[in-house]
N, C-alpha and C positions, 0 to 999 in steps of 0.2 A: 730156676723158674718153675713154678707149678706148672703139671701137662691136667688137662681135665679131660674126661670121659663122662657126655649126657647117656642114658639110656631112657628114653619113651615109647611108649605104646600106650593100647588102651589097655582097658580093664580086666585080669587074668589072661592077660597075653606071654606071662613069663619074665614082666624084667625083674622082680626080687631075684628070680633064680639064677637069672645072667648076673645082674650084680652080686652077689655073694661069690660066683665061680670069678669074676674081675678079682674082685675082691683077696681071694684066696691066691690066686696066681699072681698078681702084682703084688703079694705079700712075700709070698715065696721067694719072689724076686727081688727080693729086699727093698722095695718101697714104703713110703709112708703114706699109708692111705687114709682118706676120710670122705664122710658120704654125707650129704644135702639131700633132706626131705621134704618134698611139700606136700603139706596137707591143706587139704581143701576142704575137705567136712565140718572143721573144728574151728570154732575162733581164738581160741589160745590152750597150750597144756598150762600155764598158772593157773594154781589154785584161786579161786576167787577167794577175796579176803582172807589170805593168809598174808605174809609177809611180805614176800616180792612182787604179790599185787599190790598192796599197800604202800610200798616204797616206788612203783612204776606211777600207783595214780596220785602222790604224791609231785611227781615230776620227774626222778630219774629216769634216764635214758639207757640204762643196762644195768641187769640187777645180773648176781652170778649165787648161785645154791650148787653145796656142794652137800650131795648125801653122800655115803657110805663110800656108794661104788663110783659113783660117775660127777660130774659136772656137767652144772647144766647154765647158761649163759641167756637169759632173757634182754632180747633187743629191741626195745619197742619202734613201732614202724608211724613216720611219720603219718600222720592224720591228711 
């Protein structure tokens, strides 16, 4: 079963830097970690009219881009 760990505060109060040191020591610890970001500034990281907008405002409900290094998994959010 997944354990989770929130960290919040406000604005340059320090949680990048706790989460990275989470990060590192449950790694250490031979865990599988991954991390949930919310951004609130931005209305989407897709490219407007590039392809996985184009297949999203088409109607798909999850486009997945794979560059080089990472995957990226776009999930469109109910209306």
């Amino acid at each position: 079963m997944p354990k989770l760990v929130a960290v919040v505060g406000g604005k340059h109060s320090g949680k990048t830097t706790v989460i990275k040191h989470l990060i590192t020591e449950f790694t250490r610890r031979g865990y599988h970690v991954g991390t949930i970001k919310d951004i609130v500034r931005i209305q989407t990281l897709d490219t407007p009219q590039k392809e996985t907008d184009r297949y999203s405002k088409a109607g798909a409900e999850i486009n997945v881009a794979v560059p080089k290094e990472e995957t990226v998994i776009f999930i469109r959010k109910a209306a």
